[in-house]
C-alpha positions in Angstrom: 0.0 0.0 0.0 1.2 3.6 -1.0 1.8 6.0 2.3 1.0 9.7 1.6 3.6 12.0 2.6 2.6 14.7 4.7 3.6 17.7 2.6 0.8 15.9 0.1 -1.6 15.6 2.8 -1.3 19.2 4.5 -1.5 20.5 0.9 -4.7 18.3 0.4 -6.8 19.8 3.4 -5.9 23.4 2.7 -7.3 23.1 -0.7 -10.6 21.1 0.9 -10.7 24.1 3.6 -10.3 26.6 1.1 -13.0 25.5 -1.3 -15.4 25.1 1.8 -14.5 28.4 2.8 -14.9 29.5 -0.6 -18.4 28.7 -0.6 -19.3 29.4 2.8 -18.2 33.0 2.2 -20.4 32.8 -1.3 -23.4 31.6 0.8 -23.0 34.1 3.8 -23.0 37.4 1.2 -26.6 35.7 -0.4 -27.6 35.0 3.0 -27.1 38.8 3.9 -28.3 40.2 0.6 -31.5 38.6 1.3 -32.0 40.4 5.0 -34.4 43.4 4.9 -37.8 44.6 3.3 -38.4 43.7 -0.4 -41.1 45.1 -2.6 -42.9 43.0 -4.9 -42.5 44.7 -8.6 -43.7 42.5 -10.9 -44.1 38.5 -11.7 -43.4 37.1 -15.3 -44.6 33.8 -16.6 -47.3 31.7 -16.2 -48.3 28.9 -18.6 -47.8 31.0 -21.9 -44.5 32.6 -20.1 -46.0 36.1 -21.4 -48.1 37.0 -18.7 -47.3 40.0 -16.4 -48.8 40.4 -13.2 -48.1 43.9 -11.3 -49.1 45.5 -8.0 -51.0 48.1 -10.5 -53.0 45.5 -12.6 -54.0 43.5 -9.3 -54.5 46.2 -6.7 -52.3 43.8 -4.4 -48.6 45.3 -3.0 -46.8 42.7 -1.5 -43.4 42.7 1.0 -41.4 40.3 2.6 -39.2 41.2 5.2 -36.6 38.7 5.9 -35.0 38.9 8.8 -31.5 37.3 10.6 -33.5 34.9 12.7 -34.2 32.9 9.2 -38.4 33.9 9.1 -39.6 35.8 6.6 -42.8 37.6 7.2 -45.6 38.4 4.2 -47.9 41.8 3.9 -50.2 41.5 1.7 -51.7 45.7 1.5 -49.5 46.2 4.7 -51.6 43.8 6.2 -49.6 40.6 7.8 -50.3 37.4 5.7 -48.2 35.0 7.0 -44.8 34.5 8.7 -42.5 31.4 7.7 -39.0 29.9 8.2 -37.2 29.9 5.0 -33.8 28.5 4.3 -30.8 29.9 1.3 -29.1 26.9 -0.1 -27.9 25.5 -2.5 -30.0 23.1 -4.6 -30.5 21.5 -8.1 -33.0 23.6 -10.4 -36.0 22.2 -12.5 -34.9 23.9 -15.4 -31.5 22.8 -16.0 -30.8 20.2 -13.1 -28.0 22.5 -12.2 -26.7 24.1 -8.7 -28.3 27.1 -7.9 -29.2 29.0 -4.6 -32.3 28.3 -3.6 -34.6 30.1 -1.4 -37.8 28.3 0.4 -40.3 29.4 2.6 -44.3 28.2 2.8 -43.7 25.2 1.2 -42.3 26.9 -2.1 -39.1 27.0 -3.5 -37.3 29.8 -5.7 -33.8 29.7 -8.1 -32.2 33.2 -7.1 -31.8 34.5 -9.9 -30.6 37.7 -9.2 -29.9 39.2 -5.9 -27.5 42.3 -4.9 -28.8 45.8 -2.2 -31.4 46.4 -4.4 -33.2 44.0 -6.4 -34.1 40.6 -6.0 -34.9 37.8 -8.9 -36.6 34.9 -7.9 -38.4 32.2 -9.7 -40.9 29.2 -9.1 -38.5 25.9 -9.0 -41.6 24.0 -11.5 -42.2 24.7 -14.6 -44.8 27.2 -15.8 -44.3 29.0 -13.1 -43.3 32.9 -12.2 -40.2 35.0 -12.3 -41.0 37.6 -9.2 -39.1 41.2 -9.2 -38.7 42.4 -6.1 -36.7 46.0 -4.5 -35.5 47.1 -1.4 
């Protein structure tokens, strides 16, 4: 049986602590990004993938305010509709079968696909479903 030198070893587990790292750090900054109120803007989709559903055309504003205690809480006209754990991780996407972030709360999940200070992307993780525009 082969031994492994040390050298080879200790190089080994800083790569393995590196890349962990690597991606702990990339899911603490979405974790952040995601704490505060967001303003629902607009959904895109639906079963033709050309409907557009606004806060103007429904009459309905809706915010979630995601705070560091992992709930998120839903107004629905500044009126509470529901408050929910959610979790950020990473997950495999209906759409491609890929690695994305994924956000879930109230039994839905959502492929981030955008998020930064002030605008967040998300979309339904089944097909036909909604790309939702939010702001802070």
């Amino acid at each position: 049986m082969n031994k492994v030198s040390v050298p080879t070893l200790i190089i080994f587990v800083s790569i393995l602590t590196f890349c962990s790292l690597k991606n702990d750090g990339e899911s603490a900054g979405k974790k952040l990004a995601i704490i505060g109120t967001w303003h629902w803007q607009e959904s895109k989709g639906g079963i033709t993938g050309n409907e557009i559903i606004t806060p103007q055309s429904t009459g309905v504003a809706k915010k979630l305010v995601f705070g560091t205690n992992q709930k998120v809480t839903v107004f629905t006209n500044d009126t509470e509709t529901g408050q929910y754990n959610y979790t950020l991780k990473k997950g495999n996407s209906v759409f491609d079968n890929k690695q994305h972030y994924l956000l879930t709360f109230n039994e839905m999940s959502y492929v981030i696909r955008h998020i930064d200070n002030k605008r967040l992307s998300i979309q339904d993780n089944f097909t036909d479903g909604y790309v939702l525009n939010y702001t802070k």
